[in-house]
N, C-alpha and C positions, 0 to 999 in steps of 0.2 A: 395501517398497523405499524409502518415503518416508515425510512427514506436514507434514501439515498443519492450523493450528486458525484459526478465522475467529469473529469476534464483532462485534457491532453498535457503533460507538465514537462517542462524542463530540470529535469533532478541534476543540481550541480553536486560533484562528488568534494566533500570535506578531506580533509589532510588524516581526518584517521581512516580513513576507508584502505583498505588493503588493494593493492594491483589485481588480484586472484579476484576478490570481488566484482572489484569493477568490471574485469574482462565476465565473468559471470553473466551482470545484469546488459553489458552492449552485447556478448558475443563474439566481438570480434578483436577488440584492443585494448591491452590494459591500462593504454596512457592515455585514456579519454577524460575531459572532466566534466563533462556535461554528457546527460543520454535522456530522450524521449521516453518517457510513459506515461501509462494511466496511474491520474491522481484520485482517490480515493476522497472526495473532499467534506464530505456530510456521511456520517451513518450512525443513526440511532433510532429505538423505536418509540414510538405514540405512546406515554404515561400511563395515558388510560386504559391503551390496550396492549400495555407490554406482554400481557401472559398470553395475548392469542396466538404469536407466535417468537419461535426459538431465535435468537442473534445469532445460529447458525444458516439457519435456515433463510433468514434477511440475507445475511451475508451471502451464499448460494447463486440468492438469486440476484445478486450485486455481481459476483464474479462471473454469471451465464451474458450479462452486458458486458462485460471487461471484454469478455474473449470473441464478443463479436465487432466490439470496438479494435481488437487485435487483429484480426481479420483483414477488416479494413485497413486501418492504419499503420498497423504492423507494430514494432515494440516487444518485450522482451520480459516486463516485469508492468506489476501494480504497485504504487507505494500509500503508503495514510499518514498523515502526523497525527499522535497520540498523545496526550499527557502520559507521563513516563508512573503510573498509577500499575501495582504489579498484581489486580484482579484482570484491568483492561489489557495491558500487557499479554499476562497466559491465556486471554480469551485467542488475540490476534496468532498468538503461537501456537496455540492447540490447531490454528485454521492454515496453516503452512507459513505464516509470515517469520520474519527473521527480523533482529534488531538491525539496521544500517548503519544510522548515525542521528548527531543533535541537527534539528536544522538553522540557519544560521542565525538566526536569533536566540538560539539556545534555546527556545521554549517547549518546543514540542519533540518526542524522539519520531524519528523516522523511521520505518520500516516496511520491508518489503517481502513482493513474494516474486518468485519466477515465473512464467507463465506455460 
């Protein structure tokens, strides 16, 4: 009905990223420029069987792996690249995500959640 792929990522912080932020998503230092999380890298559902289940509900159970991949590995946030599209957008905001930044090719926006 759906899918999704998650991998361990090195988020480097861009020059708009605020110090308050960054200390946020490490926890511990606002002058960090790189911090360990889980990438969010594939998520959408089956064409065919979009209506059998809700893109919250996928998502759900994308974050119930996040958090046992945090467990293990530790880390502090999830992030996704997005086309900066303002339906996908407020779907990712209505689900706790937060704008971050562009990522360095300016393509896609970044965003994150805390964990």
């Amino acid at each position: 009905m759906g899918y999704f792929t998650l991998t361990l990522y090195p988020l480097v912080f861009g020059e708009t990223v605020s110090k308050g932020t960054i200390k946020k998503v490490d926890g511990f230092s606002r002058d960090v420029r790189a911090v360990g999380v889980v990438l969010i890298g594939q998520f959408g559902k089956d064409k065919e069987l979009a209506t059998s289940v809700s893109g919250k509900h996928l998502l759900d159970i994308c974050l119930e792996v996040v958090y046992k991949i945090q467990g293990l590995a530790g880390g502090r946030a999830v992030i996704l690249e997005c086309h900066d599209i303002p339906p996908v957008v407020k779907f990712y905001e209505d689900n706790g995500f937060v704008r971050l930044q562009r990522d360095e090719r300016d393509k896609y926006l970044q965003m994150a959640r805390l964990l």
